[in-house]
N, C-alpha and C positions, 0 to 999 in steps of 0.2 A: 586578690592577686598574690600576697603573700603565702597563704597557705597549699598553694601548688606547687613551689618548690618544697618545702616544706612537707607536703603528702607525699611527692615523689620520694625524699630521701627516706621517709619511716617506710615505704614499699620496699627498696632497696637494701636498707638494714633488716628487714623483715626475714628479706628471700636469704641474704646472706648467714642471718642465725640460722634459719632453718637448714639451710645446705652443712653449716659447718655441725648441727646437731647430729647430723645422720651418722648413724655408725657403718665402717665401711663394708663392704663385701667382702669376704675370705681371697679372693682374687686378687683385689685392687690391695690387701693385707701381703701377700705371697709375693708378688709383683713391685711392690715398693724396695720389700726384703731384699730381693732377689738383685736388684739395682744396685742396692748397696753393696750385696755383696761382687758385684762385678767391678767396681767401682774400689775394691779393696783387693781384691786377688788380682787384680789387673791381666796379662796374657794369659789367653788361653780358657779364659773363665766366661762361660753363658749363664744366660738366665736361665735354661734351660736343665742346669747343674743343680739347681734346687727343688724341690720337694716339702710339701707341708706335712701333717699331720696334727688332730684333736689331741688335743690335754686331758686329763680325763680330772684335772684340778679347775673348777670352773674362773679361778681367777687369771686362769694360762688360756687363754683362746686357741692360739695356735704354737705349734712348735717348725718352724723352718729350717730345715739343712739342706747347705749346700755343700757339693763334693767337686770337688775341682782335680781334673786329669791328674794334676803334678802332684796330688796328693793331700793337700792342705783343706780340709773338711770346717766349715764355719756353722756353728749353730744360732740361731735366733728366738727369743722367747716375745712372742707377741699378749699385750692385755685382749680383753672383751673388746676395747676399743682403736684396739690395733697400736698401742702403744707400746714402746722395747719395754722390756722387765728385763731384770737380772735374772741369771739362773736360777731356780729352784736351790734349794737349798736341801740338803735330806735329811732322815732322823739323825739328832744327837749321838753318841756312842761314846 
């Protein structure tokens, strides 16, 4: 009798690694961004105001701008695993 709770919970931690391994969709990536940034430019600002694009740096997944009517343009730098990064950085000079 003891090992049936016990099986259920290593199922449950099981299903829960797996879910949290997945890397996410370029969508569910876009769409997180996009929240924030409505969430930050407050009136006036849609989801809709933003826009992705490929990195061509493979440690940059995605690059996310969002333009907001009033003007105030926000960019987002997404990892492979849809994690923020800092801006790139460019050459030295």
């Amino acid at each position: 009798m003891f090992f049936v709770p016990v099986a259920g919970l290593v199922v449950v931690a099981g299903i829960i690694g797996y879910r949290m391994g997945q890397v996410p969709s370029e969508t569910d990536i876009i769409t997180r961004y996009a929240a924030s940034y409505v969430a930050m430019a407050g009136e006036g600002a849609a989801l809709t105001d933003c826009a992705a694009t490929i990195h061509p740096d493979p440690a940059i997944r995605l690059v996310i701008n969002c333009a907001n009517p009033n003007g105030l343009t926000t960019t987002f730098y997404a990892g492979p695993r849809g994690e923020a990064l800092p801006p790139p950085q460019g050459p030295a000079t």
